[in-house]
C-alpha positions as CSV (number, residue, x, y, z in Angstrom):
1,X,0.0,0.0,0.0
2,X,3.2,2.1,-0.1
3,X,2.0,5.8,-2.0
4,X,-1.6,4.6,-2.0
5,X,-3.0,7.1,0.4
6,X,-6.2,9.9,1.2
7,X,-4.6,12.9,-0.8
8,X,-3.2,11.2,-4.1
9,X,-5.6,8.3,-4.7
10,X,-4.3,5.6,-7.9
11,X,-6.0,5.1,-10.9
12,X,-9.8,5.3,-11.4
13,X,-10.1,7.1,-7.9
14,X,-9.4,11.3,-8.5
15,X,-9.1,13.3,-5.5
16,X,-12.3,14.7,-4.3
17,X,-12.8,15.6,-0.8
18,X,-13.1,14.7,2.7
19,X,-15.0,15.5,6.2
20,X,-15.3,14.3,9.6
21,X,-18.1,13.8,11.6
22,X,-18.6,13.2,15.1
23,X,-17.5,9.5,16.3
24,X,-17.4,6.4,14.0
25,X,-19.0,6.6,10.9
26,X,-21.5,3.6,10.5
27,X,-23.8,4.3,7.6
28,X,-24.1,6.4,4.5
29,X,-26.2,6.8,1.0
30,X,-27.0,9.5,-1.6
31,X,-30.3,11.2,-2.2
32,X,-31.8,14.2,-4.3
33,X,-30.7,12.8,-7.5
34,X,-27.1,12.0,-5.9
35,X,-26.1,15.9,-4.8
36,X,-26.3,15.0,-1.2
37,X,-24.5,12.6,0.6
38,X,-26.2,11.4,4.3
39,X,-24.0,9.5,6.6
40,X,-24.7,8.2,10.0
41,X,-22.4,8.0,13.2
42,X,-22.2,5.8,16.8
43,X,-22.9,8.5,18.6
44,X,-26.0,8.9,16.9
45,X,-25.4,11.9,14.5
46,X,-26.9,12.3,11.2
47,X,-25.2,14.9,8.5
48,X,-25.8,16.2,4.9
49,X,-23.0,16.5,2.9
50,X,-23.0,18.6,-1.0
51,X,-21.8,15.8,-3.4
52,X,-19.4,18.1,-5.0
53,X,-17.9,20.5,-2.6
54,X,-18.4,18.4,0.8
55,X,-20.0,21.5,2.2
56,X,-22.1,20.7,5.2
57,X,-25.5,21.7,4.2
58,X,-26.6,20.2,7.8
59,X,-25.8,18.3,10.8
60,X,-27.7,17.0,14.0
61,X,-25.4,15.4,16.3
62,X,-26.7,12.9,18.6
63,X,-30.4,13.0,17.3
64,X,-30.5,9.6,18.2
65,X,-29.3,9.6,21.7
66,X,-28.1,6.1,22.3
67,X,-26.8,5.4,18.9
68,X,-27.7,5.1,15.3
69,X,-27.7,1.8,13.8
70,X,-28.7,1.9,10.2
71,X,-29.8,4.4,8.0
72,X,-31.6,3.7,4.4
73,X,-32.1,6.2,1.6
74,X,-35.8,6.5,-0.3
75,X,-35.5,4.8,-3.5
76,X,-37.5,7.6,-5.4
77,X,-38.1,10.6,-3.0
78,X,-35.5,13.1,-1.2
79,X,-36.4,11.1,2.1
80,X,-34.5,8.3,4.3
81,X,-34.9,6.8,7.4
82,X,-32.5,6.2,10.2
83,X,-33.0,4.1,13.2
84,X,-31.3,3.9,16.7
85,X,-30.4,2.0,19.5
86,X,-33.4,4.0,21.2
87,X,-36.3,2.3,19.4
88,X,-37.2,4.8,17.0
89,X,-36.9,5.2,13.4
90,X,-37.0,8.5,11.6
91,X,-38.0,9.8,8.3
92,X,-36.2,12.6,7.0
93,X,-36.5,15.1,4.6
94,X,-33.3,15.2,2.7
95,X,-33.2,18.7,1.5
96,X,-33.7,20.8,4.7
97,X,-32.5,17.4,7.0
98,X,-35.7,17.9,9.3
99,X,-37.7,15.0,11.0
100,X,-41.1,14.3,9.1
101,X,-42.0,11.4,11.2
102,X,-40.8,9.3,14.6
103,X,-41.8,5.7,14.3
104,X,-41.9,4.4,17.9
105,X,-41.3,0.4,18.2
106,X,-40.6,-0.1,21.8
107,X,-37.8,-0.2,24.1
108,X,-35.4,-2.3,22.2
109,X,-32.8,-1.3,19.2
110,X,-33.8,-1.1,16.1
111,X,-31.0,-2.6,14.3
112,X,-31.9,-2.8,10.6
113,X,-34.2,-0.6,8.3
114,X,-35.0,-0.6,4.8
115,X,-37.3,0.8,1.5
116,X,-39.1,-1.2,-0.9
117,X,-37.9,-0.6,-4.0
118,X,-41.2,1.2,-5.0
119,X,-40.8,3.4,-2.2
120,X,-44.4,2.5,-0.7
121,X,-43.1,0.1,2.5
122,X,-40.6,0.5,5.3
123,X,-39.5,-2.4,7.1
124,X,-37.6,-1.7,10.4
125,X,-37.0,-5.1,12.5
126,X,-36.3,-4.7,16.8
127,X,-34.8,-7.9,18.4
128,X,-37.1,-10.6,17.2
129,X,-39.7,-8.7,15.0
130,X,-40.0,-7.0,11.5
131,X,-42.2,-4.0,11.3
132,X,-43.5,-2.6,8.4
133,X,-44.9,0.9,7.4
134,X,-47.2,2.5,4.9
135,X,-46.0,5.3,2.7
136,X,-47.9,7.5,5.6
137,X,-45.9,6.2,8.4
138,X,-49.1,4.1,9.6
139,X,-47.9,0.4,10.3
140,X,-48.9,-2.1,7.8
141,X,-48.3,-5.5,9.5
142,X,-46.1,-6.7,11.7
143,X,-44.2,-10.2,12.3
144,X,-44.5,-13.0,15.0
145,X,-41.4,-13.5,16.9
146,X,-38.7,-14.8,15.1
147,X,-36.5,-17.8,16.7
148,X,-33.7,-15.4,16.7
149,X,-32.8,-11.5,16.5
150,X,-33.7,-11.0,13.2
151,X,-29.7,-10.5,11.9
152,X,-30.9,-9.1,8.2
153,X,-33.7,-7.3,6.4
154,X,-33.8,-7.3,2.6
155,X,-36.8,-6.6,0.0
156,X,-37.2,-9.1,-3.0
157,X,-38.5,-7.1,-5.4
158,X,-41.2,-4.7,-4.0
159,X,-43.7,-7.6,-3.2
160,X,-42.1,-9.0,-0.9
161,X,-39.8,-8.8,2.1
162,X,-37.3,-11.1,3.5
163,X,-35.6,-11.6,6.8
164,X,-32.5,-13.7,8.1
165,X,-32.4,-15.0,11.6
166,X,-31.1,-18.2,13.6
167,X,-31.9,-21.0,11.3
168,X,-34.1,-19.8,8.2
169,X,-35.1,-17.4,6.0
170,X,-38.6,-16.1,5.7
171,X,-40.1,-14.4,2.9
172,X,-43.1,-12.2,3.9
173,X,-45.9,-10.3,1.6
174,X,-45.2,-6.9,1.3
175,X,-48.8,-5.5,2.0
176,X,-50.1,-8.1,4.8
177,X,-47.2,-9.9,6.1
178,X,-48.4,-13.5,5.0
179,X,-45.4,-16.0,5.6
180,X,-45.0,-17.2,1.8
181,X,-41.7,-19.5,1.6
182,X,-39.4,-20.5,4.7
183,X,-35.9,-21.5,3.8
184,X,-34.0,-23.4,7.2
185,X,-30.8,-24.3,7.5
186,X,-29.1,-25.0,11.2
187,X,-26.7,-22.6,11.7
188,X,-26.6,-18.6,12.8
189,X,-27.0,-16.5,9.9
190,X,-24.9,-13.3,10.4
191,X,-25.6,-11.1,6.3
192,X,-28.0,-11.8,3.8
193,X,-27.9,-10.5,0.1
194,X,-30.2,-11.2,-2.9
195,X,-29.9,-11.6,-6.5
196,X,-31.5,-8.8,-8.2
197,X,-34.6,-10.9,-9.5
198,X,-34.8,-12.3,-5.9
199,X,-34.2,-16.3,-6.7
200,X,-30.9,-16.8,-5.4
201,X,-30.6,-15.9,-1.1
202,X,-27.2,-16.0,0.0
203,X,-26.2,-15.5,4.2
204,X,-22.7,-15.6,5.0
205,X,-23.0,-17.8,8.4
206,X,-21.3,-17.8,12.2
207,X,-19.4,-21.1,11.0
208,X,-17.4,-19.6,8.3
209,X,-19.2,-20.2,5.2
210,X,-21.7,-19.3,2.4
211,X,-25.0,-21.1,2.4
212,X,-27.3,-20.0,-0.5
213,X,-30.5,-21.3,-2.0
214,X,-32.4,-21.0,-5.4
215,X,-36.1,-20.0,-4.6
216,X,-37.1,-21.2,-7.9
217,X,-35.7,-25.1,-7.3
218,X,-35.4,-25.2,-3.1
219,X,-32.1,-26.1,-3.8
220,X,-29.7,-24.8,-1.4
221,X,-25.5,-25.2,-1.1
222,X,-22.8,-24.0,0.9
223,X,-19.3,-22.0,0.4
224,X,-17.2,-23.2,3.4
225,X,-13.4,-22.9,3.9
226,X,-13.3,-18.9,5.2
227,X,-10.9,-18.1,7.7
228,X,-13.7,-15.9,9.5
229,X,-17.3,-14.8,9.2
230,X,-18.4,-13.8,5.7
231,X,-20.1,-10.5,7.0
232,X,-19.7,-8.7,3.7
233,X,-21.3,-10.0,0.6
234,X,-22.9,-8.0,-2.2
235,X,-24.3,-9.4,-6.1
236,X,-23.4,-7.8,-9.3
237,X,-26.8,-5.8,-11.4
238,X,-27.0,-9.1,-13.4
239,X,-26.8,-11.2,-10.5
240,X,-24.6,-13.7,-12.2
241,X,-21.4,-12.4,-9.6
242,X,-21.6,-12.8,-6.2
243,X,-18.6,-11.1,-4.3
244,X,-17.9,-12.4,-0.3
245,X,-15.8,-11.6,2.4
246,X,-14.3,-13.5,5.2
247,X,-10.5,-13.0,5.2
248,X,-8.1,-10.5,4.0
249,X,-9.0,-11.7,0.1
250,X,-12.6,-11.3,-2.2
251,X,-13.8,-14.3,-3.5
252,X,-16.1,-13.7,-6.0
253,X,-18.6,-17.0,-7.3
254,X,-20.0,-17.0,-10.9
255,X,-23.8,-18.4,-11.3
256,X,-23.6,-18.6,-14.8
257,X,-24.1,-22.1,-16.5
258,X,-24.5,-24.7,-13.5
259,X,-22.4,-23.0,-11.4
260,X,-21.4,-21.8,-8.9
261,X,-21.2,-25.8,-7.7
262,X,-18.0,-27.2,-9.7
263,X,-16.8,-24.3,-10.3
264,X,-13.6,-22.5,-8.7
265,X,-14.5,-18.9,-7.7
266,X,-12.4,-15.9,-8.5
267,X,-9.7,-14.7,-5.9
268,X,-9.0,-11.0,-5.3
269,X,-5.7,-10.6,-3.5
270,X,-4.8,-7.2,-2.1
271,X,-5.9,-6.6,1.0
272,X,-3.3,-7.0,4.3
273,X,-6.1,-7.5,6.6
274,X,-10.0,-9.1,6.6
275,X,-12.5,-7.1,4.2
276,X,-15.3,-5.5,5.9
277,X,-17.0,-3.9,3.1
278,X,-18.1,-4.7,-0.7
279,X,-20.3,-2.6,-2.6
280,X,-20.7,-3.6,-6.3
281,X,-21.4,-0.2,-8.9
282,X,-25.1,-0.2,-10.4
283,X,-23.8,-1.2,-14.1
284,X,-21.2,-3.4,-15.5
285,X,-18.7,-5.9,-13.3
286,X,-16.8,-2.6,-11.5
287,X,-16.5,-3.6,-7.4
288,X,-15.4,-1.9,-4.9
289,X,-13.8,-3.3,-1.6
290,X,-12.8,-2.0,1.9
291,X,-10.8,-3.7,4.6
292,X,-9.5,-3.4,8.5
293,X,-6.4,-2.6,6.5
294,X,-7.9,1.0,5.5
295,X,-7.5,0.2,2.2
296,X,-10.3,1.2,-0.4
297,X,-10.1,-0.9,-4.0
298,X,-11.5,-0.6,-7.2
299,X,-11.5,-4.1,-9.2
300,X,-12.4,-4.5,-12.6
301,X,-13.9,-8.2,-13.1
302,X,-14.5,-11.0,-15.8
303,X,-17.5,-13.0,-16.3
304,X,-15.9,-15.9,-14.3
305,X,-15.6,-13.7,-10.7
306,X,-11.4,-13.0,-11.9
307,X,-10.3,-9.1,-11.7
308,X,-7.7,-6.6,-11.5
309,X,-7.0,-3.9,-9.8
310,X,-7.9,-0.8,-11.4
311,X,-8.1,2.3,-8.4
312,X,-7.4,2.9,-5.0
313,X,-6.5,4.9,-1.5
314,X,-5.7,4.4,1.9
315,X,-7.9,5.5,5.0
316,X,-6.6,6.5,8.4
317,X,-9.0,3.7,10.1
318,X,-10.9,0.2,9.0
319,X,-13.5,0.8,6.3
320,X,-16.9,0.6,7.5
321,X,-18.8,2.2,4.9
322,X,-18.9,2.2,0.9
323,X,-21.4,3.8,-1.4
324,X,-21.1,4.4,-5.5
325,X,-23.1,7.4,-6.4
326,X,-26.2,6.9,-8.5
327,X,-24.2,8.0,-11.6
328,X,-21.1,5.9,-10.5
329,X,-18.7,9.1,-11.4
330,X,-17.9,8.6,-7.3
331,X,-17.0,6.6,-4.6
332,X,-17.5,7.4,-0.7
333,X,-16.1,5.5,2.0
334,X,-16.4,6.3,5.8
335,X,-13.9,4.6,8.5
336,X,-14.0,4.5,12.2
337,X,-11.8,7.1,12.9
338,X,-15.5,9.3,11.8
339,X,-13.6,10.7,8.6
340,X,-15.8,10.6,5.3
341,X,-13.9,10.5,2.1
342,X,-15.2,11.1,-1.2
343,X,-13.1,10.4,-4.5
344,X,-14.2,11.4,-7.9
345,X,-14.1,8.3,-10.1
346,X,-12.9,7.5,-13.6
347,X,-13.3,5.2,-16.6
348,X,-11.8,2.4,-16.5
């Protein structure tokens, strides 16, 4: 990583700029049309950054008082909703960053929150229940207890909403929370990402492996060999690559043909220490990883998961944020240290 650094980024990554904000930055997306960027910290602090400049249009420090713990941008609207260790969510309006609506779910932490993709649901889950909201803010439907803490909320499409917990995998309706398929497997499931037409689930698990199904068939198969918990995972737009963590390399399965069973995955070497992030961009096979190493990479990929290097920096701190903008033209990354960095990115 010698000369790979903040202030003179390599190859696709351009200098752009950089912030701090008040403790470890957590969370982060773009909104109004990608000229904002809202990031999240520990202490519970929510700020609005100008996408070119880094000029802080607004800041509320501690709004959450006991923590933030995830934040999710409206897929449509200049809204998103953050969530906290003190039982509320909030909807935001992105533009003037003032509250619209507190969602109270009890006394517990609300640990993951998310839109449909149509914008008309908002799913929030607290210890062993999924909530769901109405594009008012009026609950919709709400789950019965799950085994577990519910350890992942994803939408499949915008019909339907599915959760990961100890064990399974539940799909629910969208509009009346019907159970519809329940996909078990013994073991703790620790991420959960889907393919973008929703067939193929795949939870990296507390025993150092992959397990995935295909809704279509019910069949279901495992990654295993990881030298530690495959926390970061994230598909490709054609949902053919599937890009996992769980050490200090990417491994990056093809489901083209019959794989990825049979097949041997591609292996992205780089990073000096495990990767914590992965965010694929919208189009094409462009990924981008972050490690406890500091190091942000850009990797351009083949059809059968191989790739090279083709950008990156070094942050101060472990990466625990990534997110392309909507145009993919740049890249922000947060790290513990609370710094937000914000690289202008070119073609390949």
């Amino acid at each position: 990583m010698s000369g790979v650094n903040t202030d003179s980024p390599k190859g696709v990554l351009r200098t752009g700029w950089s912030a701090v904000v008040g403790d470890y930055a957590i969370a982060c997306g773009w909104t109004c049309q990608g000229s904002l960027l809202v990031v999240g910290d520990a202490a519970g602090g929510v700020y609005g950054f100008e996408a070119t400049s880094g000029g802080l249009r607004w800041a509320f420090p501690q709004i959450h008082e006991t923590g933030l713990l995830a934040l999710a941008i409206h897929p449509e609207k200049s809204q998103f909703a953050t969530a906290g260790q003190d039982g509320r969510v909030l909807i935001w309006d992105a533009e003037d960053g003032q509250v619209r609506q507190e969602l109270e779910l009890g006394s517990g932490w609300v640990e993951h929150v998310a839109w449909s993709p149509d914008g008309r649901y908002l799913a929030a889950s607290i210890s062993r229940r999924v909530h769901v909201f109405d594009a008012d803010g009026q609950q919709a439907w709400s789950s019965d207890q799950h085994p577990s803490t519910v350890s992942a909320v994803v939408w499949a499409g915008s019909q339907e909403l599915a959760t990961a917990c100890y064990g399974r995998v539940s799909f629910f309706s969208a509009s009346t929370g019907k159970l519809i398929q329940k996909l078990e497997w013994q073991g703790s499931l620790v991420s959960m990402v889907l393919s973008p037409d929703g067939n193929v689930v795949a939870c990296g698990s507390q025993d150092n492996s992959v397990h995935f199904w295909r809704r279509s068939s019910g069949q279901d198969s495992q990654m295993s060999g990881y030298p530690g918990k495959p926390t970061a995972l994230s598909f490709d737009g054609t949902g053919t690559l599937l890009a996992t963590g769980g050490g200090e390399t990417v491994t990056v399965w093809s489901f083209r043909g019959d794989g990825p069973e049979g097949t041997s995955p591609g292996v992205l070497d780089f990073h000096l220490q495990p990767i914590t992030q992965l965010s694929f961009a919208q189009a094409g096979r462009r990924l981008a990883s972050g490690g406890r190493d500091g190091a942000v990479v850009v990797w351009a990929l083949e059809a059968d998961g191989q790739g090279k290097v083709t950008g990156g920096a070094l942050l101060g701190n472990v990466v625990a944020g990534l997110a392309w903008r909507p145009d993919e033209r740049a890249l922000a990354a947060l790290d513990a240290s609370g710094r937000v960095t914000v690289w202008r990115v070119g073609g390949q």
